[in-house]
C-alpha positions as semicolon CSV with decimal commas, in nm:
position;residue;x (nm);y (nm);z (nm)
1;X;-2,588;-0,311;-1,007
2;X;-2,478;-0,443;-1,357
3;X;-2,133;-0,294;-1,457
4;X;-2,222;-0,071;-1,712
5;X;-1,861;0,061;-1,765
6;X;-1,570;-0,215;-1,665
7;X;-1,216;-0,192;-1,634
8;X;-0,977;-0,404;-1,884
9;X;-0,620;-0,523;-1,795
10;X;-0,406;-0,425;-2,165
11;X;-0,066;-0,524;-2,314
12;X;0,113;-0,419;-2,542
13;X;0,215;-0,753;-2,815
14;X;0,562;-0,499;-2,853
15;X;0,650;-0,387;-2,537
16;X;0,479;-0,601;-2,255
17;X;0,351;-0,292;-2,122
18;X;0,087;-0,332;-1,868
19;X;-0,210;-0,056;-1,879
20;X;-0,537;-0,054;-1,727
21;X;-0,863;0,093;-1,921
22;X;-1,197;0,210;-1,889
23;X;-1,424;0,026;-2,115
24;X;-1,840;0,034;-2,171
25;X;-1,894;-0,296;-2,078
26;X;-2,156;-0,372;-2,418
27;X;-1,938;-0,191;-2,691
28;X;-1,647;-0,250;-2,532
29;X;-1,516;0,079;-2,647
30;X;-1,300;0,292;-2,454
31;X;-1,403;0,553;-2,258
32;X;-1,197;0,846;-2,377
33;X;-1,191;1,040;-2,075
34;X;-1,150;0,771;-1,820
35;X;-0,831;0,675;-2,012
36;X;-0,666;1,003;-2,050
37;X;-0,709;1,002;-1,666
38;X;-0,498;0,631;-1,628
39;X;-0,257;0,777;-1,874
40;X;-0,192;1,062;-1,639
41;X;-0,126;0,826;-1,354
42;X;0,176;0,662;-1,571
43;X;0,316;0,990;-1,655
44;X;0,309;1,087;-1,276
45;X;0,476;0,753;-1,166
46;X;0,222;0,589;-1,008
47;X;0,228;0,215;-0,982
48;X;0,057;-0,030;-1,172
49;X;-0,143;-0,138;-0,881
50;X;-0,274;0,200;-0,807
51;X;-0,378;0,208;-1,174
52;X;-0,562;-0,089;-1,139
53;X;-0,734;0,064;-0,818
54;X;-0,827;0,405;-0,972
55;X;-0,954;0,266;-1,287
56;X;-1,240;0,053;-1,064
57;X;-1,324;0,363;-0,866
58;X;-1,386;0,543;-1,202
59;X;-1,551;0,296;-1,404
60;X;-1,796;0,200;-1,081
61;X;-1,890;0,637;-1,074
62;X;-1,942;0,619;-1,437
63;X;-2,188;0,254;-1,400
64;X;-2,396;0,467;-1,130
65;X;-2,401;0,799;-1,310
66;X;-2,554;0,583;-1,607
67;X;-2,788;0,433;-1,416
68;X;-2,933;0,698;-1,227
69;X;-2,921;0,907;-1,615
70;X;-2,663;1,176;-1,555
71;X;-2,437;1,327;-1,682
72;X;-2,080;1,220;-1,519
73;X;-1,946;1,568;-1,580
74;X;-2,232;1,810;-1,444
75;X;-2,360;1,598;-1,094
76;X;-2,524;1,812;-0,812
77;X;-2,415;1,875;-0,478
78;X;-2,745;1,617;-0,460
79;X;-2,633;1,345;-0,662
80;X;-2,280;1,331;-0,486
81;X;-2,419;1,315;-0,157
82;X;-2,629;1,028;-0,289
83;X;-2,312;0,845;-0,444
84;X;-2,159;0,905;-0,143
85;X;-2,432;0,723;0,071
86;X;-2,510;0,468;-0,227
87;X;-2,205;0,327;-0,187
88;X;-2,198;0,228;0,200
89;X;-2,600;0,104;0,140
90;X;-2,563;-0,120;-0,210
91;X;-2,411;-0,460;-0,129
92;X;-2,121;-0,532;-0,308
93;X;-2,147;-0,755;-0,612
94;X;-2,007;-1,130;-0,592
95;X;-1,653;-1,161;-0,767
96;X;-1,660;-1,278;-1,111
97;X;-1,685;-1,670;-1,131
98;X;-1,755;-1,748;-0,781
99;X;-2,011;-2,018;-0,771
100;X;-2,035;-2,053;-0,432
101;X;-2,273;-1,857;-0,212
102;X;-2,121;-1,556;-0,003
103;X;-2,247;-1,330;0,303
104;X;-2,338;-1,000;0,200
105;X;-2,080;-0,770;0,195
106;X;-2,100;-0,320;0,209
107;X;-1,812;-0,092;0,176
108;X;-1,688;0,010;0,488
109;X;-1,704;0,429;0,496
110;X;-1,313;0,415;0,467
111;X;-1,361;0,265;0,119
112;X;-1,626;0,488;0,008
113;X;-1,401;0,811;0,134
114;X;-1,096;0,639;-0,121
115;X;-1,360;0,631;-0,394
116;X;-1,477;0,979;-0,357
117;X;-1,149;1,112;-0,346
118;X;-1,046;0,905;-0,635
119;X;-1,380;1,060;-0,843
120;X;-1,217;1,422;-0,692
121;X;-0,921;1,361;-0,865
122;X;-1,094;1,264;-1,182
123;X;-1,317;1,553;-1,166
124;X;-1,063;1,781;-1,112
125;X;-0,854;1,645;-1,408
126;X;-1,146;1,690;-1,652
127;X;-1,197;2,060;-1,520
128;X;-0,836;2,093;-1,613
129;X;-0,911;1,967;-1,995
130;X;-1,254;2,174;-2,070
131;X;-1,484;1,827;-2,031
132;X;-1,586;1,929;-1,664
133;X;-1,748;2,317;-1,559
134;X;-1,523;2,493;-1,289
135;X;-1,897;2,460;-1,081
136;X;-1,879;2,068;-1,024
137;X;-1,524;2,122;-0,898
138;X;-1,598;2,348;-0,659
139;X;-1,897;2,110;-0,498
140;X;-1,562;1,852;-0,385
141;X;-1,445;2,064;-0,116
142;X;-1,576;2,375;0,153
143;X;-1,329;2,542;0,350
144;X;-1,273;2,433;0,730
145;X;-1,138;2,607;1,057
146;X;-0,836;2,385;1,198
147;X;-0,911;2,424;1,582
148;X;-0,517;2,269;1,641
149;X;-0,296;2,213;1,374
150;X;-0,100;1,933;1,261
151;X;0,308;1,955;1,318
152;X;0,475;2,135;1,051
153;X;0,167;2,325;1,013
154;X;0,189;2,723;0,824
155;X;-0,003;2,937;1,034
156;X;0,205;3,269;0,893
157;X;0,335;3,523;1,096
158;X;-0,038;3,657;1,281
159;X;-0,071;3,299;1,350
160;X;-0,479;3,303;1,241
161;X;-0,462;3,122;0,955
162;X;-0,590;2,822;1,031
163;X;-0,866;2,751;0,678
164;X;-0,798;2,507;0,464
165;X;-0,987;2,337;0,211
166;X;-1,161;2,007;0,350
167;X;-1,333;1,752;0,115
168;X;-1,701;1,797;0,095
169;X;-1,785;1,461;0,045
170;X;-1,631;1,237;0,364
171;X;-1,768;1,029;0,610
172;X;-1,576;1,058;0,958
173;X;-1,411;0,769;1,039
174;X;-1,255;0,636;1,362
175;X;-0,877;0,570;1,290
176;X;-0,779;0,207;1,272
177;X;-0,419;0,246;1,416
178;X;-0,118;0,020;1,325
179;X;-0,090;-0,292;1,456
180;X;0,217;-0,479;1,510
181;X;0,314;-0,786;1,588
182;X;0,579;-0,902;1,904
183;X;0,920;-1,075;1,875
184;X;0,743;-1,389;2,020
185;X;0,473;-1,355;1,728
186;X;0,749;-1,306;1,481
187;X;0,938;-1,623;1,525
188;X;0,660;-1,869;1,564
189;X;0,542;-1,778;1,181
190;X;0,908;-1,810;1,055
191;X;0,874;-2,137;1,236
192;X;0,553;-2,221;1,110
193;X;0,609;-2,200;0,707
194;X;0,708;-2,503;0,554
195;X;0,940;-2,300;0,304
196;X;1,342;-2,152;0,311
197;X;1,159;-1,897;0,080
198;X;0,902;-1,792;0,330
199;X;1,106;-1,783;0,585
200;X;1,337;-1,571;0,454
201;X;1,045;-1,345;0,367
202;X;0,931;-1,321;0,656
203;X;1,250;-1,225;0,855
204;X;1,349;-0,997;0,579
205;X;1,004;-0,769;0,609
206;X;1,052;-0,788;1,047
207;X;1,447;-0,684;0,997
208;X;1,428;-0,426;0,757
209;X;1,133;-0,280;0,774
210;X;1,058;-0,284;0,383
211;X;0,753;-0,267;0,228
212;X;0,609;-0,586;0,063
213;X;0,633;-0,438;-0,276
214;X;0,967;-0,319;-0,229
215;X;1,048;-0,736;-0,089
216;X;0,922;-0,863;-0,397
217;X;1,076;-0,599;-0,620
218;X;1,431;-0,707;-0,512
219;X;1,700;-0,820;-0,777
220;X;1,968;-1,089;-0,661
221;X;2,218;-0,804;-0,752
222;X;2,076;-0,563;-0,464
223;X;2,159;-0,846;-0,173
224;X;2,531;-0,687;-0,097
225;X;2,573;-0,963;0,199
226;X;2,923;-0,986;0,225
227;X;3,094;-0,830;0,549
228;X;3,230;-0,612;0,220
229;X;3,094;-0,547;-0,120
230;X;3,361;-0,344;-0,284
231;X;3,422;-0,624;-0,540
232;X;3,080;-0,523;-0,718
233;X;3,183;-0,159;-0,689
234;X;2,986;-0,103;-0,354
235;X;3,170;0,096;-0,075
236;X;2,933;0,034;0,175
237;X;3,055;-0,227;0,500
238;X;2,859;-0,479;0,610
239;X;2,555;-0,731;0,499
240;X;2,265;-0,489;0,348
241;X;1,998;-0,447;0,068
242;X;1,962;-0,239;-0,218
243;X;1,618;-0,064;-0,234
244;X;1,535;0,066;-0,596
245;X;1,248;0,165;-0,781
246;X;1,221;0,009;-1,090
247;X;0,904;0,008;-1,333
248;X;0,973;-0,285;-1,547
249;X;0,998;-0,609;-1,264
250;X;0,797;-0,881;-1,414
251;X;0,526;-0,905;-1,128
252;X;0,513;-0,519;-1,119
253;X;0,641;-0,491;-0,811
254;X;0,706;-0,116;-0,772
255;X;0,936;0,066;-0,444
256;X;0,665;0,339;-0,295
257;X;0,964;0,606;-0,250
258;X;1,194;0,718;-0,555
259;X;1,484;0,767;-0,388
260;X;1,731;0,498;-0,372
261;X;1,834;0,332;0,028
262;X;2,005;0,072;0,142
263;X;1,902;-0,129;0,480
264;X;2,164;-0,322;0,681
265;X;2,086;-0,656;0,766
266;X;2,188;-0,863;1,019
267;X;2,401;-1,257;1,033
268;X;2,083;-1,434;1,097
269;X;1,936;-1,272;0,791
270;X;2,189;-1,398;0,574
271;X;2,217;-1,718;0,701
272;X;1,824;-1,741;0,626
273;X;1,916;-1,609;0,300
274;X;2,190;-1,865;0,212
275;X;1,922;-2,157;0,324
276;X;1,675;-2,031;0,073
277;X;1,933;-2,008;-0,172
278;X;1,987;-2,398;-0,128
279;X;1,642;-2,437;-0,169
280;X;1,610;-2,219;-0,489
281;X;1,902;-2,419;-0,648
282;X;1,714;-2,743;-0,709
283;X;1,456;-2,563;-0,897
284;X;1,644;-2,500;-1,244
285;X;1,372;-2,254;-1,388
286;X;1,467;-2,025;-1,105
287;X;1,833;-1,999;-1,251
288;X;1,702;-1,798;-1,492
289;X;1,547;-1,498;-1,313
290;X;1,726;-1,205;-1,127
291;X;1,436;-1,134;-0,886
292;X;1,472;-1,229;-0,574
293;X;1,144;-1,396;-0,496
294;X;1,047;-1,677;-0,725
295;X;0,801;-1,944;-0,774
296;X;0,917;-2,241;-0,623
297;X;0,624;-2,476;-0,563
298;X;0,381;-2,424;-0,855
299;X;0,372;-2,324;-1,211
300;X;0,494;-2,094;-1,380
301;X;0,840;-2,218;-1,203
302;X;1,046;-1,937;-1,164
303;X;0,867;-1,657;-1,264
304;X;0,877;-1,383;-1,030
305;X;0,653;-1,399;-0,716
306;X;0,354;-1,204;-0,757
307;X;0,155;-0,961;-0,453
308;X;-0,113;-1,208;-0,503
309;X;0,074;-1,475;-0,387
310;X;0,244;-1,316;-0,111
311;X;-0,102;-1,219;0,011
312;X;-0,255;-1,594;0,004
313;X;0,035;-1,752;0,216
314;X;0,007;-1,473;0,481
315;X;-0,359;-1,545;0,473
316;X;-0,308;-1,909;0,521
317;X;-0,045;-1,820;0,817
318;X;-0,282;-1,620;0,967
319;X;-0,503;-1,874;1,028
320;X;-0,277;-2,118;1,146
321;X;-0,200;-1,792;1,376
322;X;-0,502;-1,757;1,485
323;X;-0,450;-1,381;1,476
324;X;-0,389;-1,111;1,138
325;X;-0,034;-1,153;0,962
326;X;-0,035;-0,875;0,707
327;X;0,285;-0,806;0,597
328;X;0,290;-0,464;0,671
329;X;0,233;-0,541;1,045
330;X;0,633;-0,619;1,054
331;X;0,707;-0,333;0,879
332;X;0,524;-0,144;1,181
333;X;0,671;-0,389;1,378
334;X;1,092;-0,308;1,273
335;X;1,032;0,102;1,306
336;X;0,856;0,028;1,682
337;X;1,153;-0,172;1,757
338;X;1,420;0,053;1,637
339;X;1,214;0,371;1,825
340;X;1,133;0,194;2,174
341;X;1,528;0,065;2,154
342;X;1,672;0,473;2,106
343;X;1,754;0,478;1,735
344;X;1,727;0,822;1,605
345;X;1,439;0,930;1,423
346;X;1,566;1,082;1,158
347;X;1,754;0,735;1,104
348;X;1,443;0,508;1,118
349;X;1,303;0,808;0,872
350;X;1,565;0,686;0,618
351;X;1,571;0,286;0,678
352;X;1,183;0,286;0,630
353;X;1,211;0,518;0,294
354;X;0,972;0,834;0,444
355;X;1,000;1,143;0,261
356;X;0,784;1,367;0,528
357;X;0,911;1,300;0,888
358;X;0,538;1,320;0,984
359;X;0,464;1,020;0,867
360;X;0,696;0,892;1,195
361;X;0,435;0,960;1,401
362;X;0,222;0,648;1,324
363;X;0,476;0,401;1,451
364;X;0,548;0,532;1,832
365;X;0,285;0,412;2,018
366;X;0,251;0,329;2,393
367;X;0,239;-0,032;2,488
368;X;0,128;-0,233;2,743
369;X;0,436;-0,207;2,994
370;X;0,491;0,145;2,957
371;X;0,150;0,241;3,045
372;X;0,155;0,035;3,332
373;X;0,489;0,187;3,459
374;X;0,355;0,562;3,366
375;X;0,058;0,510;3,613
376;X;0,290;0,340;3,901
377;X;0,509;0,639;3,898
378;X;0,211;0,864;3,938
379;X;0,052;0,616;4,216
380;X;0,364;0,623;4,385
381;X;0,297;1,045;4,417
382;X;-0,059;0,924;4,606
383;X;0,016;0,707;4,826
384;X;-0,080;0,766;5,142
385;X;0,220;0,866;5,435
């Protein structure tokens, strides 16, 4: 399908502001409504990236409602159960410029339930300003019976309230689970990149448990490594990192949660630190930056290392792996540690930066040696006399 409606990366010549926009992709005039949507996401305090992401998901609903002729603000239960299966059935386009030829690709049902809810949200927000009917709202969802309910769960005092409002448009999807990587898996790739940088990376993601976007939104002033950091007005003991949310870091780097932590960190971290360190000093661009993560290797020198990048060298490690290497597989990785070795939950709660303690109950997972012991110590109650 040819884009009718494309999404535009704009700056602003006074502030550097990054926005994203909804454009028709002949006129090149902005689609009102699609950018009063965007603008909401800033003035909620959503990241740049998730801008980015909802302003595809928008523009590609407007390109099909155009092409199959309807109107984007009055579609049938019909026509959303056709987007819905249009979008697992239609190959994916070919990236711009790539000359090379690629296998067909089709959105997985995952991505097409992200769309959908992303076209929800839209909906819902144009209901909100008069430009959609209360009658294509109420297509999105259909009530649902909970047969069990999730902890935390209101079921008010008879207990039988157990309806709640389900999407209507959602493929069921098998849940991918977290993976994680092992302590031996861990140190080969810190042995297997060439840089301090990397390494450093690397160790700090597995130690602390930090998100990549909150890695490569760190400022040199948030690394409080001393065994005391009162001298900078800190009263917190020992080595540790600042996490902060900031929305002006040069590579839009953005902290998920808005509340400030710090993480303690251990010798070998620092030490990994201080190497990198060397290695940054004999760059002199880098001087000149207070991010953390820099360009070190290729132009722009010094200029703060972008998600992009990240992504390509854990790529490239991964297949010198042989296995995946996605960063947040070490986050997964430091909050399975800390549980398996008795830390309190309410503690790895705060280190990883969760507001909802339900969203613990991802990382505790069962491996390998503790199933094996579980069924021993019930084939011990078999065995025969």
């Amino acid at each position: 399908m040819d884009a009718d409606f494309m999404t535009e990366r704009a700056v602003s010549p006074v502030t550097g502001l990054v926005r994203w926009v909804v454009v028709d992709a002949d006129s090149f005039d902005l689609q009102p409504e699609a950018v009063a949507f965007l603008a909401s996401l800033r003035a909620r305090g959503c990241s740049p990236n998730t801008e980015r992401t909802y302003a595809g998901r928008v523009a590609l609903y407007l390109s099909y409602c155009r092409m199959r002729r309807l109107d984007w603000r009055t579609p049938g239960f019909p026509d959303l159960a056709g987007l819905q299966r249009w979008l697992v059935e239609t190959p994916v386009p070919p990236g711009a410029g790539r000359v090379r030829p690629s296998p067909v690709r089709y959105r997985s049902r995952g991505t097409a339930n992200a769309v959908m809810t992303v076209l929800g949200e839209f909906l819902r927000f144009g209901a909100a300003h008069g430009w959609v009917p209360a009658g294509t709202t109420a297509l999105l969802s259909q009530p649902k019976l909970l047969r069990f309910t999730p902890p935390g769960f209101d079921s008010e005092e008879s207990g039988q309230q157990h309806q709640v409002e389900a999407a209507a448009f959602r493929f069921k999807v098998t849940e991918p689970g977290y993976e994680d990587l092992s302590d031996e898996q861990i140190r080969r790739m810190i042995a297997l990149v060439p840089s301090a940088r990397d390494r450093f990376l690397i160790a700090l993601l597995a130690c602390t448990g930090l998100r990549i976007g909150e890695a490569l939104g760190l400022h040199r002033s948030d690394m409080h490594l001393p065994a005391s950091s009162r001298a900078v007005g800190c009263g917190i003991e020992g080595p540790h990192v600042h996490v902060r949310r900031r929305t002006d870091n040069p590579n839009r780097a953005l902290a998920k949660s808005r509340h400030h932590r710090f993480v303690p960190v251990t010798a070998d971290l620092v030490a990994l630190y201080t190497d990198y360190q060397y290695e940054r000093d004999h760059v002199a661009e880098a001087a000149e930056s207070e991010m953390v993560f820099v360009n070190l290797f290729r132009p722009p020198l010094g200029r703060a290392m972008s998600y992009p990048n990240a992504k390509e060298r854990f790529d490239r490690l991964a297949r010198t792996m042989g296995h995946a290497c996605r960063p947040h597989m070490l986050r997964h990785s430091a909050a399975t540690r800390w549980l398996r070795d008795g830390v309190d939950r309410d503690v790895v709660q705060r280190l990883l930066g969760h507001v909802s303690p339900l969203s613990m109950e991802r990382y505790r997972h069962v491996d390998d040696a503790e199933a094996r012991a579980a069924v021993k110590r019930v084939g011990s109650l078999t065995e025969r006399p």
